[in-house]
C-alpha positions in Angstrom: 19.0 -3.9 4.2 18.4 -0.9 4.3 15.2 1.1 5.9 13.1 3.5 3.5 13.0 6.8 5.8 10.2 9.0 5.8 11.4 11.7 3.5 10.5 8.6 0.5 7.1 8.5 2.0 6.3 12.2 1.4 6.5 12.4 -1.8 2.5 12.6 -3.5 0.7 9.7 -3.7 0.7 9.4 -7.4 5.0 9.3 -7.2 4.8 7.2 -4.1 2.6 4.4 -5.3 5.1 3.8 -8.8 8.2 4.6 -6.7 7.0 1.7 -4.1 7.1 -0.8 -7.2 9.9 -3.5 -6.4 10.6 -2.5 -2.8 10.3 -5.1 0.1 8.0 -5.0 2.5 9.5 -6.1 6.1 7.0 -7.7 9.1 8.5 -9.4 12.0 6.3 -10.7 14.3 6.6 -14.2 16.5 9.9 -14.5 16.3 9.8 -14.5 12.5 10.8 -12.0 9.8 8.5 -11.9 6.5 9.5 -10.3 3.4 7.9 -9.6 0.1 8.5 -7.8 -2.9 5.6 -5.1 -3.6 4.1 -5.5 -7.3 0.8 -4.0 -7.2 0.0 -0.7 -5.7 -3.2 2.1 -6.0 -3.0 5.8 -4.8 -5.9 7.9 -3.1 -5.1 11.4 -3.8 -6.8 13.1 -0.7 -10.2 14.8 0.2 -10.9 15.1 -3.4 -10.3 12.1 -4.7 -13.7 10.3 -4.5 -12.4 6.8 -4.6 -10.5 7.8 -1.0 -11.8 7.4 2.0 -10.7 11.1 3.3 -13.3 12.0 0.8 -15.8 11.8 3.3 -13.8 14.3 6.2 -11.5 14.0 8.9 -13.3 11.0 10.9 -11.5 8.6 13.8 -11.8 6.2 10.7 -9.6 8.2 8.5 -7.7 10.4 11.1 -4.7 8.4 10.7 -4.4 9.5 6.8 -4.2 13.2 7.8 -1.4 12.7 10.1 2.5 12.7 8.8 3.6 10.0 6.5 5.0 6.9 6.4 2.1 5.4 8.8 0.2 2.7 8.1 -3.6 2.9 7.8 -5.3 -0.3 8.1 -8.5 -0.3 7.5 -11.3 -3.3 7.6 -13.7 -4.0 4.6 -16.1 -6.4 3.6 -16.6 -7.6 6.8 -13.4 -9.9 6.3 -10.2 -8.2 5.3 -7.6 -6.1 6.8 -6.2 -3.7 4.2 -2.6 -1.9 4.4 -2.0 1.4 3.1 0.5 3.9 3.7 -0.1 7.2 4.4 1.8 9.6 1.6 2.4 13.5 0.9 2.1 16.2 3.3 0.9 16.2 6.5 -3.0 17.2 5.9 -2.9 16.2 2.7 -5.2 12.5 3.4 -3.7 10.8 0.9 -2.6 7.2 0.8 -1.1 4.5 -1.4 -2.4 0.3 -1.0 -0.8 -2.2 -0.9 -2.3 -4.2 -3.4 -0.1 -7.6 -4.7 3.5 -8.9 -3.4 5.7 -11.9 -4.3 7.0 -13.5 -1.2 10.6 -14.0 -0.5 13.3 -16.0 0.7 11.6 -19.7 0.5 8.0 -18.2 2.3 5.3 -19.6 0.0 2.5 -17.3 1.0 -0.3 -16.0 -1.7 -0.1 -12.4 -2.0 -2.4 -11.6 -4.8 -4.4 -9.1 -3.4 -4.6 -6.0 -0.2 -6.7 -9.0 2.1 -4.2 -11.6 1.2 -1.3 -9.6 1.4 -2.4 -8.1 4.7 -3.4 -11.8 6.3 -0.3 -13.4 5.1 1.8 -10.7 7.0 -0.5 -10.4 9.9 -1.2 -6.8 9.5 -4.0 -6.3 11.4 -5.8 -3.0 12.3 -3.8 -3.1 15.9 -1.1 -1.7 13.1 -3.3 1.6 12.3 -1.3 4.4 12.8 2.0 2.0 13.3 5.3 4.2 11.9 6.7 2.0 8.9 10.4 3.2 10.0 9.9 1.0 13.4 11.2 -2.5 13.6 8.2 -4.6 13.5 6.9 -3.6 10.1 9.1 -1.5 7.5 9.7 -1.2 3.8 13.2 -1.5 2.0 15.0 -1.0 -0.8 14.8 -3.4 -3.6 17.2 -4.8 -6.4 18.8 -2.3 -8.5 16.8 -3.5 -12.0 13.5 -1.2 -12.4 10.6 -3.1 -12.7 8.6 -2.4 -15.9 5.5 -0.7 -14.4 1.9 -0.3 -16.0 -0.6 1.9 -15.3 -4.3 0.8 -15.1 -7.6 1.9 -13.0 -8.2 1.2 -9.7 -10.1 -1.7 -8.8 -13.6 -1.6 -7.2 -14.0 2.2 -7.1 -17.2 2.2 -9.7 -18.7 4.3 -6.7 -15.9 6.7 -7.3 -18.0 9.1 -10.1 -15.4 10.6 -12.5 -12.1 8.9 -10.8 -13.1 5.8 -11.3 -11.6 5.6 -14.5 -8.6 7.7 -12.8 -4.9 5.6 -14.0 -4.2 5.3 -10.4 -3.3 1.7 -10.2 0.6 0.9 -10.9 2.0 -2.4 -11.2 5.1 -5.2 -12.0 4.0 -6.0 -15.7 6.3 -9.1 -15.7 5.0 -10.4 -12.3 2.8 -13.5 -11.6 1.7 -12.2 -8.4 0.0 -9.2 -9.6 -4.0 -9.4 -8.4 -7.0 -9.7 -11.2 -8.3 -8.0 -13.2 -4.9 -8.1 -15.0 -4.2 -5.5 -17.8 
């Protein structure tokens, strides 16, 4: 098993969120290890990208996504979900890629069809803002050696987004069950 490194995390957003298709996503937390297979993912381009939340300026909110990459950046929203992103590109760059759908692994029924699903059933929490994904605790790996056959949709929810809201940001597993709705 082998731990993605942080030279994979600075590649731009819109290579990171495809490239992130089929890896496995790592949590171990109460004595347990969690892993699932990412299927879904969205990119925010930076401070221009309207749909991302650096849009709006460096803030404590969004500090995290103008640091280096490979840090998560867990944000709250709708007043009941933790969502996990990982902070992509350059250093100053703000951008970010979600975590949108995963299959679980290993036996671990879990549903995973969606960022607040995902993010509850691995206990991300917003304690994890900031938290390097080359640590221990949460991490992403390699997956199998087939290529997944990725599509490439809009984002979802991001009608407030102007002209990117039709942006084909959205990448995901075309053959996968676990993909979140609205499905292609």
């Amino acid at each position: 098993m082998r731990k993605l490194g942080h030279t994979f995390f600075t590649q731009p957003a819109i290579e990171l969120a495809p490239a992130l298709i089929g890896t496995i996503l790592v949590r171990r937390t109460d004595g347990r290890e969690y892993r699932a297979r990412i299927v879904e993912t969205e990119a925010y381009l930076g401070p221009h990208d309207l749909a991302a939340h650096s849009s709006k300026g460096r803030t404590k909110r969004t500090e995290v996504m103008f640091g280096p990459a490979g840090h998560a950046y867990v944000y709250f929203i709708y007043g009941m979900h933790e969502m996990l992103n990982i902070v992509a590109g350059k250093t100053g760059e703000a951008s970010a890629v979600l975590l949108r759908a995963a299959e679980p692994l290993d036996g671990w029924e879990a549903n995973l069809t969606g960022p607040g699903r995902l993010a509850r059933a691995m206990q991300v929490k917003r304690a994890e803002n900031g938290l390097d994904l080359t640590g221990d605790t949460l991490f992403l790996t390699k997956g199998k050696a087939e290529p997944a056959r990725i599509l490439q949709t809009k984002r979802v929810g991001v009608e407030y987004a102007k002209e990117w809201k039709d942006a084909l940001l959205r990448f995901l597993d075309a053959d996968s069950p676990a993909v979140s709705k609205p499905r292609p």
